[in-house]
Structures are given as C-alpha cells and as structure tokens.
C-alpha positions as CSV (number, residue, x, y, z in Angstrom):
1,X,21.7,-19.5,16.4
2,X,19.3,-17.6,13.7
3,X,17.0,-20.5,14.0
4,X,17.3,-20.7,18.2
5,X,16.2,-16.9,18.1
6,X,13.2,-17.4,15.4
7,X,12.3,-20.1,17.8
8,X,11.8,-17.9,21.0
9,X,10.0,-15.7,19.0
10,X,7.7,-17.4,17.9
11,X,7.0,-18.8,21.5
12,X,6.7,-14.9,22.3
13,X,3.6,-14.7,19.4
14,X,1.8,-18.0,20.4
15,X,1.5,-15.9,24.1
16,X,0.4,-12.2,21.6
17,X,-2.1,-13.9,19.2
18,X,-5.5,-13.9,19.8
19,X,-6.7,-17.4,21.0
20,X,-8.7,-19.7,18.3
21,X,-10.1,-22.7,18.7
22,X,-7.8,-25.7,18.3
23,X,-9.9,-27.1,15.1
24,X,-9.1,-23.6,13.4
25,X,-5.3,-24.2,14.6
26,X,-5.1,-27.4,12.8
27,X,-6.7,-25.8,9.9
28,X,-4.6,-23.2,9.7
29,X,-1.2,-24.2,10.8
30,X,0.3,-24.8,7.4
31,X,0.1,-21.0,6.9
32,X,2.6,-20.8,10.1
33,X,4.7,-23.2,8.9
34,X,4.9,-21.3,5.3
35,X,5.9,-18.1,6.3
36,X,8.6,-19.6,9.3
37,X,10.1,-21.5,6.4
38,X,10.4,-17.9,4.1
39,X,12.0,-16.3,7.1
40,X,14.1,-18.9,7.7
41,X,14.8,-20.1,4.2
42,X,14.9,-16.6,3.2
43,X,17.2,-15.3,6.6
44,X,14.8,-12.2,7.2
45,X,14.0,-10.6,10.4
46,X,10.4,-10.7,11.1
47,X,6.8,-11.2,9.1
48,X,3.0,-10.3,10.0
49,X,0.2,-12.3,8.1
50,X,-3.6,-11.9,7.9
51,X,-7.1,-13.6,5.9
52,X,-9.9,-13.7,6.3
53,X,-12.9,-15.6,5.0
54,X,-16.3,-14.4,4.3
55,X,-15.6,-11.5,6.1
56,X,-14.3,-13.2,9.3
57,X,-10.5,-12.7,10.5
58,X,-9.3,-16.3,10.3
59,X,-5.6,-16.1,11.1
60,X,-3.6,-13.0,12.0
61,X,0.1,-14.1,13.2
62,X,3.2,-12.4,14.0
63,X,6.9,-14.1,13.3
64,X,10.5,-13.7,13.9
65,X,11.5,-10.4,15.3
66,X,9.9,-6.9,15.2
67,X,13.5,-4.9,16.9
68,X,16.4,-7.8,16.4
69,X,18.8,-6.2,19.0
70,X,16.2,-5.7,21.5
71,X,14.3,-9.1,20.8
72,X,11.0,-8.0,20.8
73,X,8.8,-10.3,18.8
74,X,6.2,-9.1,16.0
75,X,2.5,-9.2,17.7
76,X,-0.5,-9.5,15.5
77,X,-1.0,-6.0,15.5
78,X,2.8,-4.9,14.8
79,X,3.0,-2.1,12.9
80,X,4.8,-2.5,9.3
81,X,5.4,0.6,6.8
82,X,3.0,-0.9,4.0
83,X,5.4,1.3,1.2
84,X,3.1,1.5,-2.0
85,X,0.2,-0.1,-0.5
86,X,-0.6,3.0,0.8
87,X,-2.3,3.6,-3.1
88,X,-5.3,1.8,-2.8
89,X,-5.8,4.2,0.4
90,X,-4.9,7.1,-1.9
91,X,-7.5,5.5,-4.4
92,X,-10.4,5.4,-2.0
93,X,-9.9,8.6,-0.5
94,X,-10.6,10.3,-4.1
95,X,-13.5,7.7,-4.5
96,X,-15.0,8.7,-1.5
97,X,-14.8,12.1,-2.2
98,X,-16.3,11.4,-5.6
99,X,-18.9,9.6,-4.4
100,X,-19.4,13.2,-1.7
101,X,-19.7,15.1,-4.8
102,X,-16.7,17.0,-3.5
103,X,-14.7,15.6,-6.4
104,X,-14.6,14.1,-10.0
105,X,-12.6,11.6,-11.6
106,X,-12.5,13.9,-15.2
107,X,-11.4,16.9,-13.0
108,X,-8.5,18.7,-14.5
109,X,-5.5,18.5,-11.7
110,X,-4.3,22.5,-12.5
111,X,-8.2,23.1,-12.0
112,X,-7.8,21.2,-8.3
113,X,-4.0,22.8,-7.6
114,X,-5.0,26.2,-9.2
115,X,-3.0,27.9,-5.9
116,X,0.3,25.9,-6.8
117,X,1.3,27.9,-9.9
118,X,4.7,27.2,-12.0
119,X,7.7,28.3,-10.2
120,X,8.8,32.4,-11.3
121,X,10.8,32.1,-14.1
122,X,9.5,28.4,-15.4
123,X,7.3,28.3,-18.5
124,X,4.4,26.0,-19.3
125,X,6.6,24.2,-21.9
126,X,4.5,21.1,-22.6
127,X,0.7,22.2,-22.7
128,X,-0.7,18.5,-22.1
129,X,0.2,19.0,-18.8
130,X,-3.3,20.8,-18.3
131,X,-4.8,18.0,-19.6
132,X,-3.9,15.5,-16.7
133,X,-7.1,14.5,-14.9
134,X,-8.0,12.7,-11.6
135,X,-8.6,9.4,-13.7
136,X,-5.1,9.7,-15.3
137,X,-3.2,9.6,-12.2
138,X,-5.3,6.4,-10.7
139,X,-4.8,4.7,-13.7
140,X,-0.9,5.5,-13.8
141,X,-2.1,7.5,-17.0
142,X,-0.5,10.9,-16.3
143,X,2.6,11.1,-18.9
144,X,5.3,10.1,-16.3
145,X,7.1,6.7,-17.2
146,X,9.4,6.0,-14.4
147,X,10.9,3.5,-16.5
148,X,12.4,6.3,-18.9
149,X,13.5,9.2,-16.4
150,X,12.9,10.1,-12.7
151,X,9.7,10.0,-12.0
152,X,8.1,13.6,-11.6
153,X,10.4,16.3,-12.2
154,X,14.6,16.1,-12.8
155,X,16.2,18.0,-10.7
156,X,14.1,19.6,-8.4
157,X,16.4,20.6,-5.7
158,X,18.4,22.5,-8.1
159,X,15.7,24.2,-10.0
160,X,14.0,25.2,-6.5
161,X,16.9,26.9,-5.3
162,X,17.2,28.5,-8.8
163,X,14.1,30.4,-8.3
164,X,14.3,31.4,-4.5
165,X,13.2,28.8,-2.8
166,X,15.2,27.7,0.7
167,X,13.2,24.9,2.7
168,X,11.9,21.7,1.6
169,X,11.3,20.7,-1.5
170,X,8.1,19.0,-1.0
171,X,5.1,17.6,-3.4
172,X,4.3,20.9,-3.7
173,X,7.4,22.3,-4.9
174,X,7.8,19.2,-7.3
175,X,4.2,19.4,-9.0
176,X,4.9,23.6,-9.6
177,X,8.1,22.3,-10.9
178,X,6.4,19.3,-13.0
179,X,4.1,22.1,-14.6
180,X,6.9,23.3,-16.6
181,X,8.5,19.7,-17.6
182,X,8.2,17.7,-20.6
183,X,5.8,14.9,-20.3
184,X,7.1,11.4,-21.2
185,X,3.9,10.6,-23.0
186,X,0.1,12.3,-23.2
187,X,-1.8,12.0,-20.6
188,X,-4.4,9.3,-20.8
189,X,-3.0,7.4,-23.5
190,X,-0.5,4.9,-21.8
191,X,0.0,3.8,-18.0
192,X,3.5,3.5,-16.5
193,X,3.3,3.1,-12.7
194,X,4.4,6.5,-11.3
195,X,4.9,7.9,-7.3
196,X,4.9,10.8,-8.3
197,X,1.1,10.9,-9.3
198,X,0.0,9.5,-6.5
199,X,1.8,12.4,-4.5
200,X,0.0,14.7,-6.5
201,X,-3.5,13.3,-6.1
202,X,-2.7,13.6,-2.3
203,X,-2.6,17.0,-3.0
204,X,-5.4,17.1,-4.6
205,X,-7.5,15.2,-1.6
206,X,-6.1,18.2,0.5
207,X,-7.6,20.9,-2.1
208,X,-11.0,19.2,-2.3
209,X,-11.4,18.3,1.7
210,X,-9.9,20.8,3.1
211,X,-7.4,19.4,5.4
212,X,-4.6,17.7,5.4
213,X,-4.3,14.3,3.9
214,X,-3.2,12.1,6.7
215,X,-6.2,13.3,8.7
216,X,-8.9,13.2,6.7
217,X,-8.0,9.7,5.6
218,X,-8.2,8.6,9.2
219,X,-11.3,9.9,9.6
220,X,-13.5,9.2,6.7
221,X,-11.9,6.1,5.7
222,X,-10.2,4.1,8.5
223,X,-12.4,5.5,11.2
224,X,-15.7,4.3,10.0
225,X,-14.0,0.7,9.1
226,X,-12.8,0.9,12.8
227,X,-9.2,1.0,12.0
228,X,-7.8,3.1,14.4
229,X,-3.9,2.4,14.5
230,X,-3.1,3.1,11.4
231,X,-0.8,6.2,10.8
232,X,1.2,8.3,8.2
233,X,5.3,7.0,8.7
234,X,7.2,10.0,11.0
235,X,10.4,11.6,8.9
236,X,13.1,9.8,9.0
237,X,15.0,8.0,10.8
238,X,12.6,7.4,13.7
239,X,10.1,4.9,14.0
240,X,6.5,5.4,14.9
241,X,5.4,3.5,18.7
242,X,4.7,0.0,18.2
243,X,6.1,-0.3,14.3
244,X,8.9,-3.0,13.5
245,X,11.9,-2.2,12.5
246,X,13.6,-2.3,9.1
247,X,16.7,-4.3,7.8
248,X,18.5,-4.6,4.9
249,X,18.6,-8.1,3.5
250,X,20.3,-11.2,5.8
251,X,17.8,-9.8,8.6
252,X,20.8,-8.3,10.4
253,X,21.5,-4.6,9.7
254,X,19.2,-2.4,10.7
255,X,18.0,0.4,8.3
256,X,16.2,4.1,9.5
257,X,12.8,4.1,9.7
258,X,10.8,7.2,8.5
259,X,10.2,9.0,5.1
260,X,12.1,11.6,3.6
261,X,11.9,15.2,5.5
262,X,12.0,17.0,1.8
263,X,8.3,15.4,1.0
264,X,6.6,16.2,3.9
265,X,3.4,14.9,5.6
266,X,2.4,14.3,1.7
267,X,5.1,12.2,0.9
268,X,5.0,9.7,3.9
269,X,3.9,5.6,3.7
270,X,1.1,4.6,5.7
271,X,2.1,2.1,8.6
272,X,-0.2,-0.8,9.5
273,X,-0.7,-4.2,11.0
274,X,-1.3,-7.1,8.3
275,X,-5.1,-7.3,9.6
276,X,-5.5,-3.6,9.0
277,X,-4.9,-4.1,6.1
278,X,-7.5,-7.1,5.5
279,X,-9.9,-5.3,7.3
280,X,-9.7,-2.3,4.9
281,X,-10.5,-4.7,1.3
282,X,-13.1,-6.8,3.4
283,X,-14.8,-3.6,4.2
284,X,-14.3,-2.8,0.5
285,X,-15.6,-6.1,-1.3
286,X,-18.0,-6.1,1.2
287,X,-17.6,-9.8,2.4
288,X,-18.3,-8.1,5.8
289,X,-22.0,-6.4,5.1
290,X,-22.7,-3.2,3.5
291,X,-19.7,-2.5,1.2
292,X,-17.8,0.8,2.3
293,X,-18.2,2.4,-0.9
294,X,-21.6,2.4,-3.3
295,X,-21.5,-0.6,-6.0
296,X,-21.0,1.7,-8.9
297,X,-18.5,3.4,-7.5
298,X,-16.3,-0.2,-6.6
299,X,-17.5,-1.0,-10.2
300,X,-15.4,2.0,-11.7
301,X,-12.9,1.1,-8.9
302,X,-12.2,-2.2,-10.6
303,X,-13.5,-1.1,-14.4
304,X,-11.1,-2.0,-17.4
305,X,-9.6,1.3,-18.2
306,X,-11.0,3.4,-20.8
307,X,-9.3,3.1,-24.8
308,X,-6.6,3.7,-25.7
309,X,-5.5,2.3,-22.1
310,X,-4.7,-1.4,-23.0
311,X,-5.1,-4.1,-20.9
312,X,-1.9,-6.6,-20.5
313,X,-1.2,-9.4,-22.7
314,X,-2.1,-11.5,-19.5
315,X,-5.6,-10.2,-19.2
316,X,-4.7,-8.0,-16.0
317,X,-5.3,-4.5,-15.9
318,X,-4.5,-1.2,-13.5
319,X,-7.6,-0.3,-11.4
320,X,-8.4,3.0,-9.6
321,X,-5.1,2.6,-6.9
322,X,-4.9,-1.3,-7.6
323,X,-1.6,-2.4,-9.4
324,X,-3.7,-5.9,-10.7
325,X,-7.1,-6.1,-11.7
326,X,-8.5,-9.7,-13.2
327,X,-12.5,-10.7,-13.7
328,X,-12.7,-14.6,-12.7
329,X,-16.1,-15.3,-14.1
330,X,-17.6,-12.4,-13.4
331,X,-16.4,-11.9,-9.8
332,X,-13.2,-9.8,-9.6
333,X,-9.6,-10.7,-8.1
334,X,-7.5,-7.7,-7.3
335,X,-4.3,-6.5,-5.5
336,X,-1.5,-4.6,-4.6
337,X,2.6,-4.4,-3.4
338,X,4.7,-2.3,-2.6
339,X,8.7,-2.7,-1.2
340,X,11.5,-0.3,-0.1
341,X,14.6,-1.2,1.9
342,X,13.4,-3.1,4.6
343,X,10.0,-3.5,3.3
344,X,8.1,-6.0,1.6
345,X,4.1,-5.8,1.5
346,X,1.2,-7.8,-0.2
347,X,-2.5,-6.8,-0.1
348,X,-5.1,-9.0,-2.1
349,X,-8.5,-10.0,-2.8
350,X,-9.5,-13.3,-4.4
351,X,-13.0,-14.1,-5.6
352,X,-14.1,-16.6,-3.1
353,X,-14.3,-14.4,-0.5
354,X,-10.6,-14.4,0.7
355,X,-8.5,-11.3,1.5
356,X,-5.3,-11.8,2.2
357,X,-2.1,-9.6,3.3
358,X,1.5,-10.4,4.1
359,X,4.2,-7.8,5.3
360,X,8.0,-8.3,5.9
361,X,10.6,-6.4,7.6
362,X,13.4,-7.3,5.1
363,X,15.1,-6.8,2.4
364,X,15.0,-9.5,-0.2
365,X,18.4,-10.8,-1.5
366,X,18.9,-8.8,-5.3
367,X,21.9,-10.7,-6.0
368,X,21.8,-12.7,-9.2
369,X,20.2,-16.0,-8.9
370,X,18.5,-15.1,-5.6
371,X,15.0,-16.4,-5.0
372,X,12.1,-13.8,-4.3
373,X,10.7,-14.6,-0.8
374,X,7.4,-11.9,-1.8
375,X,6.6,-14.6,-5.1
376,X,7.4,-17.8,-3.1
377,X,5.1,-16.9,-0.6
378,X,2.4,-15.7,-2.7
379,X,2.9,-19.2,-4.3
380,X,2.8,-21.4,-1.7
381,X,-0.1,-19.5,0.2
382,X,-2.3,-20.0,-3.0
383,X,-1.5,-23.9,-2.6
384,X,-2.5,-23.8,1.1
385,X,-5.4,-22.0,0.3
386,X,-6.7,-24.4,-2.5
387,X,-6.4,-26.8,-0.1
388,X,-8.7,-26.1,2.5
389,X,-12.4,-27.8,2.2
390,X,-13.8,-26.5,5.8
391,X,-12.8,-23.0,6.7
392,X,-12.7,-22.4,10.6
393,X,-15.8,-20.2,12.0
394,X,-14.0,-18.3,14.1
395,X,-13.2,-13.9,13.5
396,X,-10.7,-12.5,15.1
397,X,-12.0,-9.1,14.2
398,X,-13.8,-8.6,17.3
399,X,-10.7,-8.9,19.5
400,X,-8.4,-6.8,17.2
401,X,-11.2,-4.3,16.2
402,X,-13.4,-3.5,19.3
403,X,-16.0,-1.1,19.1
C-alpha cells in the first residue's frame, strides 16, 4: 500500500515540477530515483531536493507526501521547517550588519543587550560572561557545552517565576538569567555547538537593526536574493500555509508543527522550500554573479577560527553559522544540518560549483542498528554527483524565483 501511495505522489510532482528538457531528465533522473529509494527504504513521509550548478537551478523535486491523511503531494516549492539550518541565516544577518558598520564581530554581547540586565535578586556569579563576544557565539565559542548540561540556563522557568516574572520565558528572560550562570568553559577558548547562542545573537540583530529579527532578515537578506516565501515557523502546533507536515518516524504519525510559545518570535525555525535554500549559498558563493556579501567578509565567514579554537582531527572546522568548513585546494566546501522530530535538513556547498539541499518530513528510525537516511543520502548523492560529465544548461531559478 505505502509504495501504491508514494507512487501517486509522485505522479502528482511530475504535474508540480517545473518542466526541463528531456536531456536534463535523463541526466538527472538518478537523483529521483535516490531519494524515492530513502523514502521508501527508509518508510518516511515525504522529501524536497534542490542543486544547482554554476549558479543555475538544475533539479528541484518534490516526493512522497507533504499532509499524509489529506494526500497532498510535496511541490517543488513545499515548505519544510529547515530546524538548525536556520544558523547560517542567523550568521549572515550579523555579517551583513558588520559589513553596515552597524555591528562588530569583537563586540561584547552585554555591550549589545545592555537593556536586558540580570534578573532582581541574581548576581553576576561568573564574570567571563562579559567577555562573550559576537565571534564567540558564531563559532560556538561562548562557554555553553550542550554536551555537559542544558544548553543556556538550568531551570529557567523556575528561577523566572522566582523573581516575579509571570508570562513567557523567552530568549530574553533566558539570557538575563544566563548572566548570572556559571559558564561551562571561557569564552573563546573551546567550541561546543550551542542553540542557545544563536538565540542570543538574534537578540542581538534586534539591538543593532532595530527591529525585530524575522523581519529584518526578510528584508535585507532574503529580499534582495529574491526569496520571498520564506518565513519564521508559527507557535506551535499550527503549520504555516503551504508547509508539510511533520511525522514521527515510520511516516505515519503525525507530529505538531510550530515552535515553542515560551521562545517567542526569537526562538522560531525558519521554514523553506529545498531551492530556497540553494538559492540562498548560490547567492553566497557567488556562482550566480556578484556574491551577496563582500569577499572579505565571506573570507572571515569561512576563516579557520582564531587560537586557541582547534580545528578537528579531520581537518574540518566551525565557520561563522556553518557546522563544517573544509579548504579543497584552495576553494572551500561548506555546510550545514539541522533535525527535530519530523525534521531532517541538509544545506551544502561543494567546490565545483554545486550547492546542494535536501529536506525530509520524518523522523529517522533511533533504534539500535537502524540506518541513517540523512548519511545514506548524503552518500549516494556524492556518487551521483561524481558521476556526471555534461551538466544540463537548463535554471529553474527563473520559474521559481521571478522578478
């Protein structure tokens, strides 16, 4: 029956796809045939893939099913939460704002929240938290280690209502209550991937534009790039128009959309299509013309991170809102995830001018033994990838993108 169903929808995309020429088809039909197999293999709901080449939208497809009990299909431009891929639009939000002169990457983040002062009551008890700068919390450098504790400060519902305070606790609740936290480690001197920095440097965006985050993102990032659809997630458990819904893993149970009401419009994912997404790093690597942000500035995007910041035993490293960072012979390959139940999300670029993104609507199976469907298709799109000699002429952007 599961395969009957994946079959109609598929039928459903080949009608919501932009047309391409039937030489690019046979080009890039393996890619089809890859991520059917995952959802199938794999027993997930529904998948959106995108690359391009040179700047040119090869291929963006839409598989299995976007709302399971309704059967509605995923369309090329289906909506995914992108979970923690939403960084690297955190990242060059604060770049572009550098770049304004509106911001700096040494600035001290009390400095930029100097309005959000320690709870009443709540000592400064670990003084290196004044020393956490912009550049700390890109590079995961800002004494949180989600891998010891909770990641920002323990407790926070409890200590809020300690001290007075009745409605949400939202990031600006958690960074007054952070302020008066022990640190994990001193800022600057190790990197363990933390939320909760990010949350704050949204905050920070806020401070140093002068509206709120979702907004000004919109319009000084996505807006000049043309990417219009893209949106912060609604509270949960609703689901924003055109995004897909969520299941937990076996592609079956359906899971609330939404982010937590307690965080805010600061606290929310980014939703997206899987070609928004590779029309945000094309317009970044600047396979597409003028590169969205100045060379130096991508440069420090994508620099090794300053000593005593290590760079892994594999010769990866953090960039500014990138998870991976690798120079290939003096070009650079770089990339980011992110998951949550029902989400599963892949953004990269690789040197030879391909970008390339990938978005489920499932679960994966965390049972012992189970395969990962996000590494097998990472693997398996690299082989198809390798593998083609003549890339198709054809760009999709146009039709997705107009002006």
């Amino acid at each position: 029956m599961c395969a009957v169903l994946l079959a109609v929808a598929l039928l459903c995309e080949a009608a919501a796809a932009p047309p391409a020429p039937a030489d690019a088809a046979r080009t890039l039909d393996r890619f089809d045939r890859i991520i059917e197999s995952i959802l199938r293999d794999h027993h997930m709901a529904g998948a959106s893939l995108a690359i391009a080449k040179d700047g040119r939208l090869v291929l963006a497809h839409g598989y299995g099913w976007a709302d399971v009990r309704a059967r509605q299909p995923v369309r090329a431009d289906s909506l995914f939460c992108i979970a923690s891929v939403t960084k690297p639009f955190t990242g060059v939000a604060v770049l572009r704002l550098v770049e304004d002169g509106r911001m700096s990457l040494d600035a001290k983040i009390v400095d930029l929240l100097a309005d959000l002062k320690p709870l009443p009551g709540l000592p400064v008890v670990d003084p290196r938290v004044r020393d956490i700068t912009v550049r700390d919390l890109l590079y995961h450098a800002g004494g949180w280690n989600r891998s010891e504790d909770t990641d920002g400060p323990r407790d926070p519902v409890r200590i809020a209502r300690r001290a007075g305070i009745a409605g949400p606790i939202d990031a600006s609740v958690r960074w007054r209550i952070a302020q008066s936290e022990r640190l994990d480690f001193t800022p600057g001197t190790e990197s363990h991937y933390s939320n909760f920095g990010f949350i704050i440097l949204r905050l920070a965006i806020e401070r140093a534009c002068g509206q709120p985050y979702g907004p000004f993102v919109r319009q000084k990032v996505l807006a000049p790039m043309r990417i219009t659809r893209m949106r912060i997630e609604p509270v949960e458990p609703n689901y924003a128009p055109g995004e897909v819904h969520r299941y937990a893993a076996g592609g079956r149970r359906e899971l609330p959309g939404g982010h937590d009401r307690e965080m805010g419009a600061s606290g929310g994912n980014w939703i997206a299509s899987a070609a928004d997404l590779v029309r945000f790093i094309s317009a970044l690597d600047g396979t597409r013309g003028k590169p969205f942000l100045s060379r130096d500035m991508i440069a420090a995007m994508l620099a090794v991170p300053p000593e005593p910041l290590e760079v892994r035993k594999n010769g990866t490293h953090f960039g500014l809102g990138w998870d991976t960072v690798r120079e290939v012979d003096g070009r650079h390959r770089f990339s980011k995830d992110g998951g949550r139940p029902g989400v599963m999300a892949w953004l990269e670029h690789l040197p030879d001018g391909i970008d390339w993104a990938v978005l489920y609507n499932t679960s994966p199976d965390e049972r012992e033994g189970a395969r990962n469907p996000m590494r097998e298709t990472r693997d398996r799109v690299y082989e198809a990838l390798n593998a083609i000699d003549d890339w198709p002429d054809t760009d999709l952007f146009p039709q997705l993108f107009p002006k």
